[in-house]
NUKE-318988 format. One record per residue (C-alpha): chain; x, y, z. Coordinates in nm, 4 decimals. Example, Ala and Ser with C-alpha at 12.3 -4.5 7.8 and 13.67 -1.06 7.14 Angstrom:
2
<chain=A | xx=1.2300 | yy=-0.4500 | zz=0.7800>;
<chain=A | xx=1.3670 | yy=-0.1060 | zz=0.7140>;
//
This chain:
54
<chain=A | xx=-2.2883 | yy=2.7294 | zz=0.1148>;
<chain=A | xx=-2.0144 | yy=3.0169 | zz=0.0582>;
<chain=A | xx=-1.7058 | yy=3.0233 | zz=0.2673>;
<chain=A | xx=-1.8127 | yy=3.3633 | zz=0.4175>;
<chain=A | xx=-2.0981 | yy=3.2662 | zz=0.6202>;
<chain=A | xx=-1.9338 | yy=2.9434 | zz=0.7954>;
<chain=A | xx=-1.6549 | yy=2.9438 | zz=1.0336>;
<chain=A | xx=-1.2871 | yy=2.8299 | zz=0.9562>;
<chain=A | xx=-1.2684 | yy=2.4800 | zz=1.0544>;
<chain=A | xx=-0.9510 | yy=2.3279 | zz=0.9819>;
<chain=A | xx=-1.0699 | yy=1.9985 | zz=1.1208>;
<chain=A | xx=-1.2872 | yy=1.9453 | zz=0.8068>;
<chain=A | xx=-0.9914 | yy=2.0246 | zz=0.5510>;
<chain=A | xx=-0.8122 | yy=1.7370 | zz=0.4169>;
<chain=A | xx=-1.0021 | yy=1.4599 | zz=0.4538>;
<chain=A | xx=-0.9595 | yy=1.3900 | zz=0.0794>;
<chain=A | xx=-0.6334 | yy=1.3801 | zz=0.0534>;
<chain=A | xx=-0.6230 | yy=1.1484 | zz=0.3801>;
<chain=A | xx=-0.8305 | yy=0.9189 | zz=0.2291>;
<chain=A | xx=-0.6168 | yy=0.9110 | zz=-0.1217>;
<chain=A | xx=-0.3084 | yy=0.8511 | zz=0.1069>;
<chain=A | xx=-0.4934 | yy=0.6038 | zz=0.2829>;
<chain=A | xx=-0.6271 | yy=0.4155 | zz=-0.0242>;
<chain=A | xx=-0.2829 | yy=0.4562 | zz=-0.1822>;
<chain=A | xx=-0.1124 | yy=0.2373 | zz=0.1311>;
<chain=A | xx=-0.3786 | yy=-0.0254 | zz=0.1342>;
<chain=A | xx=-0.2486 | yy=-0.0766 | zz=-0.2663>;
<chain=A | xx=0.0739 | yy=-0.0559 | zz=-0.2196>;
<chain=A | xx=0.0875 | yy=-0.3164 | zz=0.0872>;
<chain=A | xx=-0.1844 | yy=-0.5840 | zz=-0.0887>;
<chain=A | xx=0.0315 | yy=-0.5344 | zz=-0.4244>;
<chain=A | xx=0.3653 | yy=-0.6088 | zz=-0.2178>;
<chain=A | xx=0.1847 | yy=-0.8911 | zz=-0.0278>;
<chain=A | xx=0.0735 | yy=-1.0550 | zz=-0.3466>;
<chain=A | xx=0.4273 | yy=-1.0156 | zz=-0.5138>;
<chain=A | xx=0.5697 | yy=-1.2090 | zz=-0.1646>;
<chain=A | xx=0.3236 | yy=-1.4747 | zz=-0.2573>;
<chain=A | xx=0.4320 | yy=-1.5543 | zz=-0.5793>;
<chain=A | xx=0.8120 | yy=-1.5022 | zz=-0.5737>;
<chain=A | xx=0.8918 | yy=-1.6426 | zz=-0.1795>;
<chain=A | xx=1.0894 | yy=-1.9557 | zz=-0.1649>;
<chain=A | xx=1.0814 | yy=-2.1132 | zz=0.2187>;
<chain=A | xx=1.4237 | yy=-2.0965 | zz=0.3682>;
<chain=A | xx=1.4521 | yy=-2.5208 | zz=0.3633>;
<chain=A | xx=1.3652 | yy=-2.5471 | zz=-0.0138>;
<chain=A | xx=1.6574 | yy=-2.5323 | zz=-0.3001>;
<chain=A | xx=1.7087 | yy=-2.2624 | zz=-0.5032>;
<chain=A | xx=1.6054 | yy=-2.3443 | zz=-0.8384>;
<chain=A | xx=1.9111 | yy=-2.1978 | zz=-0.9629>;
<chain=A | xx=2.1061 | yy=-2.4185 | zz=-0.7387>;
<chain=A | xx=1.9741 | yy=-2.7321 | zz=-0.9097>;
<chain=A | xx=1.9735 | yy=-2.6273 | zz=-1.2332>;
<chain=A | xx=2.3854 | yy=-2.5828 | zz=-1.1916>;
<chain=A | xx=2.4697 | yy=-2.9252 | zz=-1.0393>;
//
């Protein structure tokens, strides 16, 4: 398979780097998605800070 005998086909270029960029947002949103699980506090709760300085 040499480069010479096939026809340029830019449709076939890049598709690992797509999939690394791909891969790379699926991380980055279930990491931020799991940080928002552990750190939210629902708008109608305290602050624990709040209680801790009455």
């Amino acid at each position: 398979m040499s480069s010479s005998s096939e026809p340029y086909d830019p449709n076939k270029l890049g598709w690992g780097f797509a999939a690394a960029i791909i891969v790379l947002a699926i991380v980055a949103n279930v990491t931020a998605y799991s940080i928002h699980k552990a750190t939210y506090l629902k708008p109608d709760k305290p602050a624990p800070a709040a209680e801790a300085a009455h």
